[in-house]
PASEBA-1860 file (N, C-alpha, C; in nm, 3 decimals):
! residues 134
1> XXXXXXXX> 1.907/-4.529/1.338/1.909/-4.456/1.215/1.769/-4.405/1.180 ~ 1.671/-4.492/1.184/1.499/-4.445/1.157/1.479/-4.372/1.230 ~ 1.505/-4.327/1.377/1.505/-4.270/1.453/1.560/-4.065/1.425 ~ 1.660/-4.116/1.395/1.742/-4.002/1.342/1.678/-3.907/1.288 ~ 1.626/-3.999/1.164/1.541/-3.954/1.064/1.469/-3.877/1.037 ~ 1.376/-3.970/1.170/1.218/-3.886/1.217/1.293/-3.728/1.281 ~ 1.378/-3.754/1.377/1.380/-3.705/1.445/1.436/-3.523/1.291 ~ 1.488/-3.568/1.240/1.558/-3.461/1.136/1.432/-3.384/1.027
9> XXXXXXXX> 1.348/-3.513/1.021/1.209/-3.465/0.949/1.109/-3.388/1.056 ~ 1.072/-3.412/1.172/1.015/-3.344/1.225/1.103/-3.169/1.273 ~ 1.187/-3.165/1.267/1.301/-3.068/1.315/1.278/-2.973/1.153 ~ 1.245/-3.038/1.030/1.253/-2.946/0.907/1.146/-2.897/0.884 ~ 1.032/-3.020/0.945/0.877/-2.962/0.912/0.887/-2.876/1.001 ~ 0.918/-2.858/1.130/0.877/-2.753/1.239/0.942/-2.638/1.199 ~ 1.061/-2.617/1.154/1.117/-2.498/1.077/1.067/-2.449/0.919 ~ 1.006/-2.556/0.856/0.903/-2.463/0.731/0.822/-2.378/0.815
17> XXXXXXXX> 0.739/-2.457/0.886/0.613/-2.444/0.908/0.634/-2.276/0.980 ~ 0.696/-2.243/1.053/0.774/-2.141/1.147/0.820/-2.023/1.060 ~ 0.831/-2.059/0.875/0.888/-1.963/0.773/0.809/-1.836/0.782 ~ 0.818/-1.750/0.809/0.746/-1.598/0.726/0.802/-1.628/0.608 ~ 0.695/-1.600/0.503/0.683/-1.629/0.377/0.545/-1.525/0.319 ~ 0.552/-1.518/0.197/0.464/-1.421/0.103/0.423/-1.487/-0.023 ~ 0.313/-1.496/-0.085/0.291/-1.570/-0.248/0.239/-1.432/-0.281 ~ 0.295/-1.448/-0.453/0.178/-1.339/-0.498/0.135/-1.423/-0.615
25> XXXXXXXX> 0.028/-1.361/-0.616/-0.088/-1.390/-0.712/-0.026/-1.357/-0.892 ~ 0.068/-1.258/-0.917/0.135/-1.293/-1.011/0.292/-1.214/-0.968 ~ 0.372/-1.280/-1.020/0.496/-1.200/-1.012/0.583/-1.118/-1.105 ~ 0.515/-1.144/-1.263/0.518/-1.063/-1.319/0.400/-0.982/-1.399 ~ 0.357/-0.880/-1.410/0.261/-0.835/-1.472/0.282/-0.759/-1.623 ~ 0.196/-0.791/-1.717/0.287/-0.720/-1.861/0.154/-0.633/-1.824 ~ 0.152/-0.510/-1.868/0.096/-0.410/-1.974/0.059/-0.447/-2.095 ~ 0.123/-0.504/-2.133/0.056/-0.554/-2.281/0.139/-0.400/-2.354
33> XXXXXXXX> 0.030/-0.355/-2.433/0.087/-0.230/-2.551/-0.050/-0.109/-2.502 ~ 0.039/-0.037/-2.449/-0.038/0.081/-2.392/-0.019/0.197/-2.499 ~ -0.122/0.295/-2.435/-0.103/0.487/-2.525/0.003/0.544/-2.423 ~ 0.057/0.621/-2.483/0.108/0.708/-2.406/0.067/0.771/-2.337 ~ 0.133/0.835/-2.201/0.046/0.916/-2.093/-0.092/0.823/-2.058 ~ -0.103/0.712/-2.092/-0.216/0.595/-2.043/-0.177/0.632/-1.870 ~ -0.320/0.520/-1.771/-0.253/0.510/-1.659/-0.167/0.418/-1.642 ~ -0.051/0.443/-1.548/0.058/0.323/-1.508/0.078/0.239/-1.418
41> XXXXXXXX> -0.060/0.289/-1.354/-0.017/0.218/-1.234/-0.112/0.071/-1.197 ~ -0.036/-0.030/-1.166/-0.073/-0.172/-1.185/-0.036/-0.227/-1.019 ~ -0.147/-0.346/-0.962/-0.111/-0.390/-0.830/-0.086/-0.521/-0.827 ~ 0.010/-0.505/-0.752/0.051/-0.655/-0.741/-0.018/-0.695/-0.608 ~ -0.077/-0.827/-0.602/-0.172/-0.872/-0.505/-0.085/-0.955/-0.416 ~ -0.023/-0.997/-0.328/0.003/-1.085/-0.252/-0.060/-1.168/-0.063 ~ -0.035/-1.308/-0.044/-0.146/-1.338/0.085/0.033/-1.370/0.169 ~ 0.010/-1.305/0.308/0.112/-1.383/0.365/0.075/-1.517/0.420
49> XXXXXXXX> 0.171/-1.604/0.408/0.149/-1.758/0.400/0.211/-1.829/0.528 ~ 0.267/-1.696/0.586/0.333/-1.719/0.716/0.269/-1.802/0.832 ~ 0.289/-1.728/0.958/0.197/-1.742/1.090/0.292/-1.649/1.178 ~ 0.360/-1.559/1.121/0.403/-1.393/1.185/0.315/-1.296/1.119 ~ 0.341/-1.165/1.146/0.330/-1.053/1.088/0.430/-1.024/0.980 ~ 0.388/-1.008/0.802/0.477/-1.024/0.754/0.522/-0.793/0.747 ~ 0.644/-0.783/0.754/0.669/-0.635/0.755/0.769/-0.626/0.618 ~ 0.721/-0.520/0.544/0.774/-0.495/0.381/0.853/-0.369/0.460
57> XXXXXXXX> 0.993/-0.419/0.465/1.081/-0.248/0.512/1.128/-0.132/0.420 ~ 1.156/-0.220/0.274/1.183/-0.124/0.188/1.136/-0.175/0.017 ~ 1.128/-0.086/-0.049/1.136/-0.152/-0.228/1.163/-0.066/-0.305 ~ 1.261/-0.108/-0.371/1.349/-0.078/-0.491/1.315/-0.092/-0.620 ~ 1.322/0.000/-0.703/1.263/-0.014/-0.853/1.405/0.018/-0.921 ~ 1.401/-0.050/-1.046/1.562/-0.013/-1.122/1.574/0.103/-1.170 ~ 1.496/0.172/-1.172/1.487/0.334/-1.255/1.371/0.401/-1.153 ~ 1.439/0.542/-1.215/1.299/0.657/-1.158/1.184/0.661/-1.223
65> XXXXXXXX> 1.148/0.608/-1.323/1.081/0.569/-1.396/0.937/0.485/-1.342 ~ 1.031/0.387/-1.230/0.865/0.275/-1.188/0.910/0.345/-1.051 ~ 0.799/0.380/-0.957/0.784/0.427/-0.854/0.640/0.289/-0.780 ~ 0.711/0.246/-0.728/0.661/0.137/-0.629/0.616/0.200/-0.456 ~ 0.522/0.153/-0.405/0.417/0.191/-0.309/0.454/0.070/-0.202 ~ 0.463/0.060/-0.097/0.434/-0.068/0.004/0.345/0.006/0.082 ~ 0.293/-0.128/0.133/0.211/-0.125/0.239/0.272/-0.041/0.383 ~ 0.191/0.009/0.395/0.223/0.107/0.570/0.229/0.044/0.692
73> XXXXXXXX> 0.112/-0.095/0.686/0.102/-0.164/0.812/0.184/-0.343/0.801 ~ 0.196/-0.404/0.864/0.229/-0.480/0.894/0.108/-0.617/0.811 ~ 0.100/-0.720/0.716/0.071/-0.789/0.650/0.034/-0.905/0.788 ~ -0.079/-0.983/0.846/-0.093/-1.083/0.970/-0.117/-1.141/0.842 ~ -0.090/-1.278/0.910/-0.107/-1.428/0.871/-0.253/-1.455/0.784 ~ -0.269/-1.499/0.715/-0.348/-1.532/0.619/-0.404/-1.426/0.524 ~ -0.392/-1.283/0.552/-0.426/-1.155/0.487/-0.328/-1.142/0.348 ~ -0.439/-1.078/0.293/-0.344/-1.034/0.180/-0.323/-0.864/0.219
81> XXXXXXXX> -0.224/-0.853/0.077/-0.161/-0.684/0.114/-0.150/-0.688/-0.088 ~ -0.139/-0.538/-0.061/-0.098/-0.483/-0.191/0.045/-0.389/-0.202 ~ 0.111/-0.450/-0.315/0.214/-0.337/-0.382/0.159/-0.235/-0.464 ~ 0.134/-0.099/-0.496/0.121/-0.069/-0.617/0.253/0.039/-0.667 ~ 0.273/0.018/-0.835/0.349/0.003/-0.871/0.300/0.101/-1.012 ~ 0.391/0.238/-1.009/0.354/0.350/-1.129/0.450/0.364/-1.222 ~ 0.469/0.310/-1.353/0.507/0.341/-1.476/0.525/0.463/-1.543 ~ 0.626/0.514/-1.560/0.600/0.672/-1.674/0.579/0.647/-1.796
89> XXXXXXXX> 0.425/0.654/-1.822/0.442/0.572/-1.949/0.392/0.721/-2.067 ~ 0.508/0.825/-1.998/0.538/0.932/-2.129/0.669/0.878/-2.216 ~ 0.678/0.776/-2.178/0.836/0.716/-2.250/0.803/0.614/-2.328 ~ 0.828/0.639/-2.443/0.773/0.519/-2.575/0.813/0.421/-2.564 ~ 0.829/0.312/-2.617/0.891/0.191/-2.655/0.862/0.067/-2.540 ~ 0.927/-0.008/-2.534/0.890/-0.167/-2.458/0.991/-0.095/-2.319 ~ 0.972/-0.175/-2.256/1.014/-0.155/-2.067/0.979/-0.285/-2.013 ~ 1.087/-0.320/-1.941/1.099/-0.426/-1.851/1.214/-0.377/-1.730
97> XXXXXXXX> 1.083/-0.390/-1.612/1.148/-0.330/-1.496/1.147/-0.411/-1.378 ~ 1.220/-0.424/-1.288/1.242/-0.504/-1.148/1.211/-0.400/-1.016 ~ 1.135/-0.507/-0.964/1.115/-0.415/-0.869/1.165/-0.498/-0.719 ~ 1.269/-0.488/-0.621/1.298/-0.534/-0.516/1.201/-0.537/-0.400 ~ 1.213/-0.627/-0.389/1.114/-0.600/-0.197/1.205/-0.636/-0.118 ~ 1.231/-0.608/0.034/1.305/-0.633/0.147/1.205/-0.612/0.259 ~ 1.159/-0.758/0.338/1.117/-0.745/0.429/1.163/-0.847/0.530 ~ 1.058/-0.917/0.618/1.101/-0.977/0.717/1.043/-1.178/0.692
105> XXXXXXXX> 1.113/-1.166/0.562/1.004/-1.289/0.519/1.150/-1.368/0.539 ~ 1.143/-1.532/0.570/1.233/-1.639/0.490/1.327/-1.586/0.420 ~ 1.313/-1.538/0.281/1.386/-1.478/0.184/1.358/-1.342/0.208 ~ 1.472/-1.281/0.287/1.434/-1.117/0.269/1.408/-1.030/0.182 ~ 1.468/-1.072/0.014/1.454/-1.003/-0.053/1.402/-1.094/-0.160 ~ 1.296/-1.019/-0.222/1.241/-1.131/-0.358/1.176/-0.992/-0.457 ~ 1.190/-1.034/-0.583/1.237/-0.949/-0.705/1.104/-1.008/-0.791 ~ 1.000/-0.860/-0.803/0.896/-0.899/-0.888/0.905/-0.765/-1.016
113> XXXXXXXX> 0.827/-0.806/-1.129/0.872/-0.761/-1.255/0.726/-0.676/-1.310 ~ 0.749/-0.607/-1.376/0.660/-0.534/-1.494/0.729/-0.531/-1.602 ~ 0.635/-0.508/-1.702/0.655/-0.531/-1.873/0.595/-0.486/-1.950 ~ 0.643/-0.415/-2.110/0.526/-0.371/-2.120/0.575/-0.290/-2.273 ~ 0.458/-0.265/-2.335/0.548/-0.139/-2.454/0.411/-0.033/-2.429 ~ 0.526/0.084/-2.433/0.422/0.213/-2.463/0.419/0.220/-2.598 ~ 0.341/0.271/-2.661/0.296/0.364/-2.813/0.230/0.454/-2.802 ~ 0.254/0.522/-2.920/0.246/0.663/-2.926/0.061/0.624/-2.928
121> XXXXXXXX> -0.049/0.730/-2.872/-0.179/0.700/-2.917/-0.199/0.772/-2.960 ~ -0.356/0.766/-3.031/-0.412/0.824/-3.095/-0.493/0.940/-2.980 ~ -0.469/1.093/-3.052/-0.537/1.152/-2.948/-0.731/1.129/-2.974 ~ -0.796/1.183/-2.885/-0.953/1.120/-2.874/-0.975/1.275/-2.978 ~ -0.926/1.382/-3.015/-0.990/1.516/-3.090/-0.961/1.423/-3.242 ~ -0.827/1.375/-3.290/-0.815/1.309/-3.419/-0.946/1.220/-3.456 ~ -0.952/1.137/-3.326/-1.053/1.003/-3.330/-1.161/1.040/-3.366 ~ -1.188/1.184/-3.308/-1.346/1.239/-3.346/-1.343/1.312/-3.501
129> XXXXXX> -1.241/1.361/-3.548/-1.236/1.424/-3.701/-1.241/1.304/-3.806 ~ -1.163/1.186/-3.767/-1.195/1.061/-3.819/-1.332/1.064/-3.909 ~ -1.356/1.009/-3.722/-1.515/0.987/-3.748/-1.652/1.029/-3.802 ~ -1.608/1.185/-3.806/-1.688/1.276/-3.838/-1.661/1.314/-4.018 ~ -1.545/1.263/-4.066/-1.580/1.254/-4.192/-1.600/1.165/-4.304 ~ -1.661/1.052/-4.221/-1.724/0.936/-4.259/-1.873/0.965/-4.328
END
């Protein structure tokens, strides 16, 4: 039976260890409260944690709205890679969006987020009439 054991624990460690796998550094990112027409575009940082080449084949955003970027080359073992990830942020109000990845990891598909409210801003010509009649 101890035998077994070992034999079932070494058989699970050798299959983690063997995982293509990805961490990111955050998985969801807010915006916080932006201007309108601000920039949108925010990166998501991730290291592959593997010991393959990790390959991002496709990514999905829930709307036309977030337009998501992958990497072109192939992610090696201990490297990091970047998503970047563009917001239309001519559209007012709060947004919470998903963005899919599908690659060649363990979990083929894993689901990272943005967040965020636009507001209307102040244009910089107002800011200066402001100021100027102080």
């Amino acid at each position: 039976m101890k035998k077994l054991f070992i034999v079932c624990l070494l058989a699970f460690g050798s299959f983690t260890l063997n995982a293509q796998e990805f961490k990111f550094e955050k998985e969801t990112i807010d915006y916080g409260k932006i201007a309108k027409s601000s920039n949108g575009v925010r990166t998501f940082v991730f290291t592959n944690v593997g010991d393959k080449p990790l390959t991002i084949n496709k990514i999905q955003s829930t709307c036309g709205c977030t337009v998501p970027k992958k990497p072109e080359h192939p992610i090696m073992p201990g490297d990091k890679g970047e998503i970047k990830v563009s917001y239309d942020t001519k559209r007012l109000g709060g947004f919470s969006k998903s963005i899919t990845i599908y690659s060649n990891a363990k979990k083929t598909r894993k689901v990272i987020k943005i967040k965020g409210l636009v507001e209307k801003g102040v244009s910089l010509e107002k800011e200066k009439s402001i100021l100027s009649d102080s």
